[in-house]
PAZA-877016 format. One line per field, with one value per residue: chain; residue number from 0; residue in one letter; x, z, y of N, C-alpha, C in turn. Coordinates in nm, 4 decimals. Layout:
residues N
mol	[A / ...]
seq	[NUM / ...]
type	[A / ...]
n_east	[X / ...]
n_up	[Z / ...]
n_north	[Y / ...]
ca_east	[X / ...]
ca_up	[Z / ...]
ca_north	[Y / ...]
c_east	[X / ...]
c_up	[Z / ...]
c_north	[Y / ...]
//
This chain:
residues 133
mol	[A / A / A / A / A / A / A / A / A / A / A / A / A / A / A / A / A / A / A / A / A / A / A / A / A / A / A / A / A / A / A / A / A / A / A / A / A / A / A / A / A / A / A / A / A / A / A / A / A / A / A / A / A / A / A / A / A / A / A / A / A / A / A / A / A / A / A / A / A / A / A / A / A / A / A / A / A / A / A / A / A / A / A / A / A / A / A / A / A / A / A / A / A / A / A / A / A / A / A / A / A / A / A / A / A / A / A / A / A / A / A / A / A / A / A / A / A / A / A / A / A / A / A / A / A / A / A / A / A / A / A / A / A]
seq	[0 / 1 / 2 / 3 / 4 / 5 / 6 / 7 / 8 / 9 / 10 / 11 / 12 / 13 / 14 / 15 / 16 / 17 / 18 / 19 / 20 / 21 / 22 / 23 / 24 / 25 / 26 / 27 / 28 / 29 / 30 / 31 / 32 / 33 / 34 / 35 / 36 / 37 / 38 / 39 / 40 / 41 / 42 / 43 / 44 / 45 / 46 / 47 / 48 / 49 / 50 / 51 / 52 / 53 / 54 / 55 / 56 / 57 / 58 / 59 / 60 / 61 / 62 / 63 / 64 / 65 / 66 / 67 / 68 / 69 / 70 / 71 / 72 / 73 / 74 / 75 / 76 / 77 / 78 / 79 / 80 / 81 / 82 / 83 / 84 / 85 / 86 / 87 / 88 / 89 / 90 / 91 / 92 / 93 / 94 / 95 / 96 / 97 / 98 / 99 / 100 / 101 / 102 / 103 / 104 / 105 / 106 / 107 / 108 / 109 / 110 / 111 / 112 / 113 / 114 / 115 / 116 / 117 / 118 / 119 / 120 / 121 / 122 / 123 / 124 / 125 / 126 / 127 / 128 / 129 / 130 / 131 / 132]
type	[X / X / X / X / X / X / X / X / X / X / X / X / X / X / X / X / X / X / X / X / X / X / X / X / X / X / X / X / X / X / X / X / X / X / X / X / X / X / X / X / X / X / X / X / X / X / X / X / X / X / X / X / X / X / X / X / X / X / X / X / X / X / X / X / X / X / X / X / X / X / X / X / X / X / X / X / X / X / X / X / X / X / X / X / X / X / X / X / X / X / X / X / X / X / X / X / X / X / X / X / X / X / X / X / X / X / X / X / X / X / X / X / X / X / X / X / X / X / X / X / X / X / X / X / X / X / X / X / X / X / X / X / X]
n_east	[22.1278 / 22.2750 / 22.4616 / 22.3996 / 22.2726 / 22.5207 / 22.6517 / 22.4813 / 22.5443 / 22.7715 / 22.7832 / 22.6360 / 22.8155 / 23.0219 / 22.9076 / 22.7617 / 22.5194 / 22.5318 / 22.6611 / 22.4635 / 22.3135 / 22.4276 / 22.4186 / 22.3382 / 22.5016 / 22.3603 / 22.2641 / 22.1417 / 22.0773 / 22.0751 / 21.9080 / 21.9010 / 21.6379 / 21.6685 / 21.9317 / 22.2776 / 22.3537 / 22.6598 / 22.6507 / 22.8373 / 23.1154 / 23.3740 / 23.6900 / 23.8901 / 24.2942 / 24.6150 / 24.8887 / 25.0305 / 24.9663 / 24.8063 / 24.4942 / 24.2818 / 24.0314 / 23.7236 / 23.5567 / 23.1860 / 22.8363 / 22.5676 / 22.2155 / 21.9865 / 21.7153 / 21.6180 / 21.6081 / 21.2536 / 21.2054 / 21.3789 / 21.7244 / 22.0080 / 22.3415 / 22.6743 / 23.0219 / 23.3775 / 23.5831 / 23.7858 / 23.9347 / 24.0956 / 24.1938 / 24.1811 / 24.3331 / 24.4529 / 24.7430 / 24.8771 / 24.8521 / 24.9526 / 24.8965 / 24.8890 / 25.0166 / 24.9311 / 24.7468 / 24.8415 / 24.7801 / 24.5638 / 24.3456 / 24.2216 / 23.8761 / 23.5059 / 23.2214 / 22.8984 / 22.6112 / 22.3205 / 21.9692 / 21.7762 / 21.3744 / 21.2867 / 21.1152 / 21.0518 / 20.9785 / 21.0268 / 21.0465 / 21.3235 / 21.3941 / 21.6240 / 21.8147 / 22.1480 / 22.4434 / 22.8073 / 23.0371 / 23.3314 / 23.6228 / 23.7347 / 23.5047 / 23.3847 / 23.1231 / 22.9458 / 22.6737 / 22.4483 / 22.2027 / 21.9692 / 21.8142 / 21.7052 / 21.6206 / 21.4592 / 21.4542]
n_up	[3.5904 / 3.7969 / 3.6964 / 3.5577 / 3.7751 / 3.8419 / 3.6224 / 3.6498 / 3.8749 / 3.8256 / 3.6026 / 3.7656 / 3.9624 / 3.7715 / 3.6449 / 3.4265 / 3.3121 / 3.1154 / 2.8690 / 2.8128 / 2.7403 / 2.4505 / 2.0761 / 1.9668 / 1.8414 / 1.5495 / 1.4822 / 1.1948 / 1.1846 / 1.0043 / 1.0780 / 1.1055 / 1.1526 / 1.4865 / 1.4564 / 1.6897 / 1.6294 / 1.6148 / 1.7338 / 1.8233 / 1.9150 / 2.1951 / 2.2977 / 2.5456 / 2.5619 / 2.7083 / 2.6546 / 2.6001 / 2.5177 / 2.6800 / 2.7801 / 2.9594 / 3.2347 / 3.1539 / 2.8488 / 2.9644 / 2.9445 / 2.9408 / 2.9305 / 2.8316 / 2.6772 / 2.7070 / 2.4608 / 2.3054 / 2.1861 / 2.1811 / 2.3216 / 2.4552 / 2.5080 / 2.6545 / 2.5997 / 2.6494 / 2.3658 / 2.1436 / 1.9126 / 1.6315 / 1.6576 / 1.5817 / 1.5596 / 1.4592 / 1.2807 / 1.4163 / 1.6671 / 1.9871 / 2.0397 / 1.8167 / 1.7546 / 1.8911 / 1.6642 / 1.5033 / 1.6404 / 1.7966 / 2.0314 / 2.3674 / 2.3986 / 2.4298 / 2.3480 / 2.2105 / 2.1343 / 2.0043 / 2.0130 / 1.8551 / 1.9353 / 1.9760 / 1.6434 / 1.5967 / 1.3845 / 1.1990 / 1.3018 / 1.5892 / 1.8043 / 2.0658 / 2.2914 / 2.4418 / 2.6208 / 2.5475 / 2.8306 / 2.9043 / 3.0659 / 3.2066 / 3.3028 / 3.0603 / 2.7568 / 2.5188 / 2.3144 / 2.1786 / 1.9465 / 1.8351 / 1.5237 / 1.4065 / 1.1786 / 1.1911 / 0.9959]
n_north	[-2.4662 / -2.3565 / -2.2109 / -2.0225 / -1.8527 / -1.8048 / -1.6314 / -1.4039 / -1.3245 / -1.2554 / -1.0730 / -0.8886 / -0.7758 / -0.6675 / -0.4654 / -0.4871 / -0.4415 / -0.2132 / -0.2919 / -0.4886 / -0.2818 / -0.2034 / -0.2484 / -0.5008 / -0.8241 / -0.9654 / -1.2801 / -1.4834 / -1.7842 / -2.1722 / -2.4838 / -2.8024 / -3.0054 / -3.2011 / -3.1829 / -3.0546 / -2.6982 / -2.5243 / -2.2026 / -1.9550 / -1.8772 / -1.8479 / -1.6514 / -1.6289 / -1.4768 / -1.4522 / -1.2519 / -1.4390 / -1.6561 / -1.8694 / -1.9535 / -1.7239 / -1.7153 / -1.8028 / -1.6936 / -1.6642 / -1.8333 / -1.6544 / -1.6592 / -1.4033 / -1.4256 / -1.7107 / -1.9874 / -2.1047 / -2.3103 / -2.5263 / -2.5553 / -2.4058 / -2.4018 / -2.4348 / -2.4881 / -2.6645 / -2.5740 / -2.6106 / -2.3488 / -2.2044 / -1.8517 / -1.5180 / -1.2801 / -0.9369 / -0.8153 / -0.6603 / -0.6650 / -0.7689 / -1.0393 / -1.1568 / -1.4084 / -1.6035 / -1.7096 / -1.9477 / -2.1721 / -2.3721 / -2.2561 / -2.3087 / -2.2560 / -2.0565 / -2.2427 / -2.1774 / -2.3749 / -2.4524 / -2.6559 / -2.7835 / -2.9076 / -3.2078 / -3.2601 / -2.9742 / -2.7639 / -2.4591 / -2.1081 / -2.0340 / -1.8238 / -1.6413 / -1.4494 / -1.3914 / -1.3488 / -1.3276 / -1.3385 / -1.2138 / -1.2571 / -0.9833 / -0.8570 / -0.7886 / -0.7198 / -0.9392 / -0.8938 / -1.1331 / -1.1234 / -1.3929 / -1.5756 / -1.8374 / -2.0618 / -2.3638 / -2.7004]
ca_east	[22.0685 / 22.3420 / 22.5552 / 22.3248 / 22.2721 / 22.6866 / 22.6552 / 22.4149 / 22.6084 / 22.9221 / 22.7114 / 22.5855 / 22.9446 / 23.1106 / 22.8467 / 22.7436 / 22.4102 / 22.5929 / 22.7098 / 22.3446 / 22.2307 / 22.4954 / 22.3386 / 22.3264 / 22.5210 / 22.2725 / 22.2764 / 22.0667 / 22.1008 / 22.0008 / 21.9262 / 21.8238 / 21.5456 / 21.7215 / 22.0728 / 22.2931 / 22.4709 / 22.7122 / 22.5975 / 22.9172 / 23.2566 / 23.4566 / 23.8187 / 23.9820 / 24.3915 / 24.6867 / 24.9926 / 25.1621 / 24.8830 / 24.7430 / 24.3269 / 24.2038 / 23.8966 / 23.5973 / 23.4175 / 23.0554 / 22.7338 / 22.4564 / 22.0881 / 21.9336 / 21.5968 / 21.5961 / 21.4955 / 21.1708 / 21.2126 / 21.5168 / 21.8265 / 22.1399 / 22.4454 / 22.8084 / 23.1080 / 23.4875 / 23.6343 / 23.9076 / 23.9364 / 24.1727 / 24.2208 / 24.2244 / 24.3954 / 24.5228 / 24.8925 / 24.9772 / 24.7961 / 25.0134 / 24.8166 / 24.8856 / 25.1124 / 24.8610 / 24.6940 / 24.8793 / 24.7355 / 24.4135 / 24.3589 / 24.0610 / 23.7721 / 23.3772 / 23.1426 / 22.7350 / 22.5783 / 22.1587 / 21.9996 / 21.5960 / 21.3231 / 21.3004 / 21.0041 / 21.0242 / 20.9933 / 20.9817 / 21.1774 / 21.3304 / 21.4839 / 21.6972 / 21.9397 / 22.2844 / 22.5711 / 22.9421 / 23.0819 / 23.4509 / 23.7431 / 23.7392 / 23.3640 / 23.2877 / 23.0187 / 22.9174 / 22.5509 / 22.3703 / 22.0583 / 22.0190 / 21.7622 / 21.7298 / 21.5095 / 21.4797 / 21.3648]
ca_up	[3.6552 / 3.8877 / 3.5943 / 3.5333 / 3.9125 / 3.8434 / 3.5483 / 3.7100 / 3.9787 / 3.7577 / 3.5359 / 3.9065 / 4.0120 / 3.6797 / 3.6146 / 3.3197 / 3.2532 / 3.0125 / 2.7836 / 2.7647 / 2.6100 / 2.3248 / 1.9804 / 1.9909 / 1.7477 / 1.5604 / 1.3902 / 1.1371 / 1.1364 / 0.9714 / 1.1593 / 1.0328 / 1.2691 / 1.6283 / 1.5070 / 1.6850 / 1.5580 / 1.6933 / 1.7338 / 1.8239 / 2.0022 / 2.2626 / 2.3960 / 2.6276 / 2.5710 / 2.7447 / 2.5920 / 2.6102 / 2.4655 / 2.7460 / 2.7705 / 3.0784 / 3.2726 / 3.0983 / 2.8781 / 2.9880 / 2.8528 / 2.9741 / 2.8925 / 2.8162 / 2.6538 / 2.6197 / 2.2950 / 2.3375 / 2.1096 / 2.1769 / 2.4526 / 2.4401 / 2.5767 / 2.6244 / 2.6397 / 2.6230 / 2.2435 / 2.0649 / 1.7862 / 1.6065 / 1.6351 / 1.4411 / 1.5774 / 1.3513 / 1.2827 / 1.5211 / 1.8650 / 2.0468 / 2.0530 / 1.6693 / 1.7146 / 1.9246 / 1.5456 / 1.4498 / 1.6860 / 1.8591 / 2.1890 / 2.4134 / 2.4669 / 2.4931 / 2.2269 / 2.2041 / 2.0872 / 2.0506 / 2.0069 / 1.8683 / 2.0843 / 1.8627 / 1.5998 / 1.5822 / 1.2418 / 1.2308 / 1.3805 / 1.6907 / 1.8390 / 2.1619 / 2.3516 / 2.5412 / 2.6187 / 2.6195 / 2.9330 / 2.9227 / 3.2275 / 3.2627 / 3.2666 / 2.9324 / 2.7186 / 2.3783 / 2.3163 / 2.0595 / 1.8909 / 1.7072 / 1.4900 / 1.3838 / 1.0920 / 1.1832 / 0.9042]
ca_north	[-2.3517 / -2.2998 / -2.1389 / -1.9032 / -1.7431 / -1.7528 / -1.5280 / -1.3395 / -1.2232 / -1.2044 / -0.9640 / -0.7158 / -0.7822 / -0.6158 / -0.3904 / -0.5339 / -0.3587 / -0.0908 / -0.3652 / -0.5270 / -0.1949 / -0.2114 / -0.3000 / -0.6851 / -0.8557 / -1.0266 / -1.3855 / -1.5602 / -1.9525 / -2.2820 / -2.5875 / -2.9446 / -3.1021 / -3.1553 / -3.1133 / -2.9157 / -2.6706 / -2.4233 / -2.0222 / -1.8552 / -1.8888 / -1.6705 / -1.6625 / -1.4602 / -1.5284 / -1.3665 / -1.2374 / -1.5711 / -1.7427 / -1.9189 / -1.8929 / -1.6890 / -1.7846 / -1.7350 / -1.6283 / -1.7770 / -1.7577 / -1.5788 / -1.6323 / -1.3266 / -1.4438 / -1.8339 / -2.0428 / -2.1564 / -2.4430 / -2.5772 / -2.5326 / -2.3291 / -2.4544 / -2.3548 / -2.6202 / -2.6179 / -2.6010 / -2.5786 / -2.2652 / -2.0841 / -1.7004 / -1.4170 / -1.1399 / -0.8805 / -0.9027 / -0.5803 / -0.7356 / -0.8906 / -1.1941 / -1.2627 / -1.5193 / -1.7204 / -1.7056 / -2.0042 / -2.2760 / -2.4073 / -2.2520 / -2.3390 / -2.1410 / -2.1408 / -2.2245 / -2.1843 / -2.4556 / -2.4485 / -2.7844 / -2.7587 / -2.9862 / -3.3046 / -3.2501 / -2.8881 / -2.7181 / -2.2986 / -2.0214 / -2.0511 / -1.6572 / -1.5800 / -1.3285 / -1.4129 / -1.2744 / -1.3911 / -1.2783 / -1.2068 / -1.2440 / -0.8686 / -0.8168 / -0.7021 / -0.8967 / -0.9201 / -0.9230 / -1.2191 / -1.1488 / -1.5509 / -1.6302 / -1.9919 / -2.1709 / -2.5382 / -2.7176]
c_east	[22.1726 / 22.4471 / 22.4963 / 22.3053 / 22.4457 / 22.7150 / 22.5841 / 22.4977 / 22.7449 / 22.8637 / 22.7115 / 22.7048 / 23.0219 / 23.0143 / 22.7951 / 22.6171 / 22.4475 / 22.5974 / 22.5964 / 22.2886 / 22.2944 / 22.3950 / 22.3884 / 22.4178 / 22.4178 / 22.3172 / 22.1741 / 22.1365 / 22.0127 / 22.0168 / 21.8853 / 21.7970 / 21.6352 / 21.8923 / 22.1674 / 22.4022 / 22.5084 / 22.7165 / 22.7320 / 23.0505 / 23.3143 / 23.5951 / 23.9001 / 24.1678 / 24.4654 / 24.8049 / 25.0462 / 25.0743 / 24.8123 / 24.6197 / 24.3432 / 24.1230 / 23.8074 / 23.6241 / 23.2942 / 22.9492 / 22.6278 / 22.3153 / 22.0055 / 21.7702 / 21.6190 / 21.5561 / 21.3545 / 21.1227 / 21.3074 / 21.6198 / 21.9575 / 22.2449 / 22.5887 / 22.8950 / 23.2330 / 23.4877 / 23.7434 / 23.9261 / 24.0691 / 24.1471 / 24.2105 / 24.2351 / 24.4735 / 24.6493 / 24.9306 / 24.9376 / 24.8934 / 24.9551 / 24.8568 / 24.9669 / 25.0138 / 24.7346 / 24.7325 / 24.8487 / 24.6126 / 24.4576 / 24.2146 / 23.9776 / 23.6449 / 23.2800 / 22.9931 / 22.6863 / 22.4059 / 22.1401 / 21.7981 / 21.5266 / 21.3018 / 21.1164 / 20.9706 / 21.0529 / 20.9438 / 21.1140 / 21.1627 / 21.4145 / 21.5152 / 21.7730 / 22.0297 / 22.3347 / 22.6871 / 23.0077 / 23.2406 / 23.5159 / 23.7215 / 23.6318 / 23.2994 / 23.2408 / 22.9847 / 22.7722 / 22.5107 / 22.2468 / 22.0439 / 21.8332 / 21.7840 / 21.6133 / 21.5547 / 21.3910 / 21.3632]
c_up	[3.7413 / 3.7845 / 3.5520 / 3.6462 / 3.8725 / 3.7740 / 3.5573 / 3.7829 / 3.9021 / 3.6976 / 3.6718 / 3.9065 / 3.9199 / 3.6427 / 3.4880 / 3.2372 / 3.1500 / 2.8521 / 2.7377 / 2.6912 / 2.4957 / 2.2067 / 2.0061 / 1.8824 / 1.6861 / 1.4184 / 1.3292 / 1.0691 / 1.0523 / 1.0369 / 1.1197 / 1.1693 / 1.3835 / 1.5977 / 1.5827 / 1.6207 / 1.6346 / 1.6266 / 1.7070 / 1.8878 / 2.0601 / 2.2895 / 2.4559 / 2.6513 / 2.6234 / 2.6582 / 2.5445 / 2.5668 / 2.5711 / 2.7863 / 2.9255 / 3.1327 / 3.1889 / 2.9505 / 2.9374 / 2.9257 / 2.9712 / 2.9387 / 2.9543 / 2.7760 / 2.6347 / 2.5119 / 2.3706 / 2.2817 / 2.0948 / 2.2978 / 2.3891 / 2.5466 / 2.5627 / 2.6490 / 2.5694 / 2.4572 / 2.1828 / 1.9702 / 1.7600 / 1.6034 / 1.5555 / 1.4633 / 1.5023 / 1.3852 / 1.4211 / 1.6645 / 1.8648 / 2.0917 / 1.8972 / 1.6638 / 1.7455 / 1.7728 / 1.4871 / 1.5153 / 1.7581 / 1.9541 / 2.2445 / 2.4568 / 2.4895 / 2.3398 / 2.2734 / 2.1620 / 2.0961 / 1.9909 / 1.9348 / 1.9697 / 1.9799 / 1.8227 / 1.5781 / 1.4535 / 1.2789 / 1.2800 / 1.5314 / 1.7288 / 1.9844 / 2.1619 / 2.4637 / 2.4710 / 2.6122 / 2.6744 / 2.9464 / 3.0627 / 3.2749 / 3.2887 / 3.1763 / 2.9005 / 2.6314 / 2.4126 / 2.2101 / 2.0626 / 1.8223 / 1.6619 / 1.4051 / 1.3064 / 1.1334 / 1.0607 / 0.9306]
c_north	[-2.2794 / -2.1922 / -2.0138 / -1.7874 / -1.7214 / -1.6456 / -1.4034 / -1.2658 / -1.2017 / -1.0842 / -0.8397 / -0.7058 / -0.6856 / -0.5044 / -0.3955 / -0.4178 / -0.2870 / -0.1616 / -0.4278 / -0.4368 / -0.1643 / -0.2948 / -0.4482 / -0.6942 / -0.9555 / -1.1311 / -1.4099 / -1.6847 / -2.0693 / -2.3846 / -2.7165 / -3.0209 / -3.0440 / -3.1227 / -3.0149 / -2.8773 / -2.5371 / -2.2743 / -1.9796 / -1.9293 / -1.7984 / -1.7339 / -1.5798 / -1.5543 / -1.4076 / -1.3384 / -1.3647 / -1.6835 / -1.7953 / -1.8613 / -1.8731 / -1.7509 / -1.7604 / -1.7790 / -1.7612 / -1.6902 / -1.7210 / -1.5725 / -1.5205 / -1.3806 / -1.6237 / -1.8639 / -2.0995 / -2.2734 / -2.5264 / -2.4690 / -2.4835 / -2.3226 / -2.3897 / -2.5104 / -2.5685 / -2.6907 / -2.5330 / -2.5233 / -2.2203 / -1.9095 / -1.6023 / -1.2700 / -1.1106 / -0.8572 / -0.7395 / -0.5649 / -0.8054 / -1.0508 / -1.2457 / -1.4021 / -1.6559 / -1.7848 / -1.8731 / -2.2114 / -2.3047 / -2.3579 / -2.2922 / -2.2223 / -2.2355 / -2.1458 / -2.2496 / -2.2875 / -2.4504 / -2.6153 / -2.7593 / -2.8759 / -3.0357 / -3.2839 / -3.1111 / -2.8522 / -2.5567 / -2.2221 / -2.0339 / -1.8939 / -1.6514 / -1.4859 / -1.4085 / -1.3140 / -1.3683 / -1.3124 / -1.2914 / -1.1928 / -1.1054 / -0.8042 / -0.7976 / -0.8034 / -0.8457 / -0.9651 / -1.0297 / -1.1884 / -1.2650 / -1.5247 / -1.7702 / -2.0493 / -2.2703 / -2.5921 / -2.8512]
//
């Protein structure tokens, strides 16, 4: 809970509102029973490769059948070759990844909204939908 008043006021703080009315990006997932499985991933890297603070997530609408989590992970990149970031292309850096989880015994659709909240304020919107079967 406390992560959430954090993103909260990171959101008033950056002025976020603007970025919540951007079209959502929107997912459609599959889930088996309680497995979880991971939504999305963010990373904010600097020139020199090394990850920034951030991103964090943001619950916009909760699941109502299952929990949505964030935790550190390790991805590769994929900045196009004329960002100066491409080079960091070639190894794991750390970021944040989503993770939803269903409530054990659930079968159906499960639908939320987050954000991932970037170092500089900006934020990507998620629309998820989720079959558990």
């Amino acid at each position: 809970m406390r992560g959430w008043f954090l993103v909260q006021g990171m959101l008033w703080l950056a002025g976020i509102g603007l970025a919540m009315a951007e079209e959502p990006r929107k997912l459609s997932l599959n889930a088996v029973g309680d497995q979880e499985i991971q939504v999305t991933n963010g990373i904010s890297l600097a020139r020199d490769c090394l990850p920034r603070s951030g991103p964090r997530v943001g619950i916009i609408e909760a699941p109502r059948h299952g929990k949505l989590t964030e935790r550190p992970v390790d991805i590769f990149t994929s900045y196009k070759a004329d960002n100066p970031r491409a080079p960091c292309n070639e190894r794991r850096s750390r970021g944040i990844g989503a993770y939803y989880k269903a409530k054990s015994g659930f079968k159906g659709v499960d639908r939320f909204r987050f954000l991932l909240v970037y170092y500089d304020g900006t934020a990507e919107t998620y629309q998820v939908e989720i079959k558990v079967w």
